[in-house]
N, C-alpha and C positions, 0 to 999 in steps of 0.2 A: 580466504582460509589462511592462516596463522601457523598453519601443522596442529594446533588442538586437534585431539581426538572429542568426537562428537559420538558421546552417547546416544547409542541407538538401540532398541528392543523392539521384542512382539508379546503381548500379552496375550492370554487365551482367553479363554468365557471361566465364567466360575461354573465350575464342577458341582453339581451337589448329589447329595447322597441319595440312592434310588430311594422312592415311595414306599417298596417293600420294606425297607428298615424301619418304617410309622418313625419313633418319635425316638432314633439312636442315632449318635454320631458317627458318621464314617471313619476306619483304619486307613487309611490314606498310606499304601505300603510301595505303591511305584510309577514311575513314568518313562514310559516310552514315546521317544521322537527319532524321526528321517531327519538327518541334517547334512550338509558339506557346505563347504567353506575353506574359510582360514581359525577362526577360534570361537567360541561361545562362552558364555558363562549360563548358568541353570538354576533357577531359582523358582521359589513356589511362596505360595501366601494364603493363610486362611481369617484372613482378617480383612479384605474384598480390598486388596493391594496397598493398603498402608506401611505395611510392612513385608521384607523380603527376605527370605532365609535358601542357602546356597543347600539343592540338592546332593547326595552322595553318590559318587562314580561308582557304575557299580563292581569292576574291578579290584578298587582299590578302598575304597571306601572314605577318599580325600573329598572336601568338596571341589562340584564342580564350577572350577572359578577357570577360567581360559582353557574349556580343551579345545586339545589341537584336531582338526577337520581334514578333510581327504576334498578334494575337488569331487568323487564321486559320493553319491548317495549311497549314507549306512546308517543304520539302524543302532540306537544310542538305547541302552535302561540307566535308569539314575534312580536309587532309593532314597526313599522319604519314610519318617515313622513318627506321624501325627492324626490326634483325633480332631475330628471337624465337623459343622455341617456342610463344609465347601473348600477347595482345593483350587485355585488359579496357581499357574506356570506364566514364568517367564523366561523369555529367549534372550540373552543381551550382549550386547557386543560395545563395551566400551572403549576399546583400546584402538591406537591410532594405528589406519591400514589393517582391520581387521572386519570381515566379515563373513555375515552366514545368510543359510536359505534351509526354510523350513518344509515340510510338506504334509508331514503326517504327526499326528500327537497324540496320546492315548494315555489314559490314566486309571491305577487301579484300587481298590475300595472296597472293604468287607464291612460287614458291620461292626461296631464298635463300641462306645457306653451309650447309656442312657441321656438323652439331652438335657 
């Protein structure tokens, strides 16, 4: 080891929009996760992870690129406002001497247009 920081993440499952919706895209309006640590960054994708776009805190509405963690377990929301048939989250910890632990993850979904 050099001192690089060594990207490290946790991806989820792809999300897709319940059955009930038949043939609409999901509103993809939020996520919640259990996290502590040292820093996170939060990202979501609806294009099956080719691309990655930084969720918004939901305090502040910055994104979320390094928040700072609590060595104890807390309960994080981060908004999103996109239409999909699928929603994957990512957890990422790029930065050197930085990391996290996950536990729980939740994401939320109305219906939304026409597919």
């Amino acid at each position: 080891d050099d001192g690089t920081a060594i990207d490290s993440w946790k991806d989820s499952i792809a999300f897709t929009v319940p059955q009930d919706f038949r043939s609409l895209n999901g509103r993809w309006f939020e996520i919640e996760v259990d996290l502590k640590g040292t820093t996170c960054d939060v990202q979501y994708s609806t294009d099956e992870g080719k691309t990655w776009i930084y969720a918004a805190v939901e305090s502040d509405g910055s994104d979320a690129d390094g928040i700072s963690l609590t060595s104890e377990w807390t309960s994080y929301k981060f908004f999103v406002d996109v239409v999909s048939q699928t929603l994957s989250v990512r957890l990422r910890s790029p930065d050197l001497g930085s990391s996290f632990f996950s536990r729980w993850l939740r994401v939320w979904v109305r219906p939304g247009e026409p597919s």
